[in-house]
Steps between C-alpha positions, in 0.01 A plus 500: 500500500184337681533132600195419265721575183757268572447105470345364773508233774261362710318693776578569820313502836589802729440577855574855641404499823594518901677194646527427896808688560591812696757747416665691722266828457220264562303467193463158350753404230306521150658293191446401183477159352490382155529184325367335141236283488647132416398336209501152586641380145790747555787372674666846582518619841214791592670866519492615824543857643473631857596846611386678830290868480575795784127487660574923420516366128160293441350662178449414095851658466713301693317192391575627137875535544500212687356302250730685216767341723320165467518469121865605467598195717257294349643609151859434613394123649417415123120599578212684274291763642185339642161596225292562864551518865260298746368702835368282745417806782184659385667835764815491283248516187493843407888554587623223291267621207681864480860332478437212309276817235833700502699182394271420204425189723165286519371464871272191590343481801501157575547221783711281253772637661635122614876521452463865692311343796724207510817736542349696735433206749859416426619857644246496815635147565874595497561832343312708746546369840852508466478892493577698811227708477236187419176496720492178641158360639174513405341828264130591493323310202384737253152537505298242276320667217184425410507302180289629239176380375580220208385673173329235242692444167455735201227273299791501206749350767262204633554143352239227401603302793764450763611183728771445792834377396783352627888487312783346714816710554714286263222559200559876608883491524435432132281799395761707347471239189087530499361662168325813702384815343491684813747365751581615859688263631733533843797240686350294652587474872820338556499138674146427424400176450452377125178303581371797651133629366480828413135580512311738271226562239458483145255753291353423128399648218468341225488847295639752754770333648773658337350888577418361867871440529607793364270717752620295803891575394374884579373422844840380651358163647616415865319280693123275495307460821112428631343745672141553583373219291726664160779392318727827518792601282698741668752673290693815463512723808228445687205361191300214581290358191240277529530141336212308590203420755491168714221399754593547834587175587695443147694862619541369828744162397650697177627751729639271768667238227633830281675614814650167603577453145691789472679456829651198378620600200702829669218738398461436132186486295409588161266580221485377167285628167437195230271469217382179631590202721686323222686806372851480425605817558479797764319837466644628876656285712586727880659366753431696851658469842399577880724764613513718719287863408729753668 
């Protein structure tokens, strides 16, 4: 029986990949990660699974089993099978796809991967180094990838209007009680301030909103930045969607207070889809964070 024909639960983030460990035939350890995304309404604890891969043994087959193994403990800890699996590595892509296609399971790629990324500094912080094998010091940076060119907005997809925004984290802490169509909403860091301001923007449509929303949901929203005199969307993988236009100067202090902004508030931003200023509802409502890529 395929996971998609039993009830589900929410979805998790996974991370196959190689960690900074040694083993004794000296190939780097290579494990397997897995947790569900938290819903911040839901007070449950996130599943978590970890289980380490032979470096002999990286392929869609292992991954499959492994991942098999993954739903029978997540079905004995009271859990549902997730509806899709987030991939954060676009070089796991094509791996992840052929398990997650032989388990009847959706794949996302997607950066929204924040409970994943959060666990993952956990274990390089003090899972990792306490490993014999662990390679203590400083690695080569992966080379920086040229980011893509930021596409313009379908014309169906692009509101009457947009403005800067600003919601403190309390108002956020809150959001799970917001009437949003489209919702992607993620804990907020823990310890920050409730006064904080989260910066972000808002897009209308007094017409379109509700179909904007809807076509943003698709794009897996992650992060808002100026570059080049642009108001860029990045999402998914590696997608970057232009927003807006702003003079140079306008670019120029948007950037700098977006950044500081963001800093602040532990890397959170967001982007919101009304019908109108006074509008007492939500079409989409995301909330993004800075993390790191890989």
């Amino acid at each position: 029986m395929s996971a998609a024909s039993l009830a589900t639960g929410p979805d998790w983030e996974l991370d196959y990949y190689s960690r900074p460990i040694l083993e004794a035939d000296g190939k780097k350890r290579w494990e397997l990660l897995i947790c569900s995304t938290v819903d911040p309404g839901a007070p449950a604890d996130p599943f978590r699974w970890a289980m380490d891969c032979p470096a002999s043994s990286v392929n869609s087959q292992w991954l499959r089993s492994a991942i098999e193994a993954a739903l029978a403990a997540s079905a004995d800890q009271g859990f549902g099978p997730p509806r899709r699996l987030r991939c954060w590595r676009g070089s796991m892509r094509t791996m992840v796809q052929r398990a997650a296609e032989g388990l009847g399971l959706e794949l996302v790629p997607s950066r929204r991967c924040y409970g994943l990324v959060e666990w993952l500094l956990e274990r390089q912080a003090s899972v990792y180094p306490l490993d014999p094998g662990y390679m203590a010091g400083p690695l080569a940076p992966p080379p920086q990838a040229i980011p893509p060119v930021a596409v313009p907005l379908p014309e169906a997809a692009r509101g009457d209007r947009w403005s800067w925004a600003t919601l403190s984290a309390a108002a956020l802490a809150e959001a799970s009680g917001w009437e949003i169509a489209f919702p992607g909403l993620v804990a907020l860091p823990p310890h920050l301030d409730p006064s904080t301001s989260v910066p972000g923007i808002r897009l209308f449509s007094r017409r379109r909103a509700l179909a904007i929303a809807g076509w943003l949901a698709g794009l897996e929203p992650v992060r808002l930045e100026v570059s080049g005199g642009q108001v860029v969307l990045e999402a998914g993988l590696e997608d970057r969607w232009l927003l807006a236009r702003l003079p140079q100067e306008e670019a120029r202090m948007a950037g700098a207070a977006l950044a500081e902004a963001r800093e602040r508030a532990g890397g959170l931003q967001f982007i919101a889809v009304q019908t109108g200023e006074e509008a007492a509802s939500l079409e989409g409502f995301w909330l993004l964070r800075d993390l790191p890529d890989g």
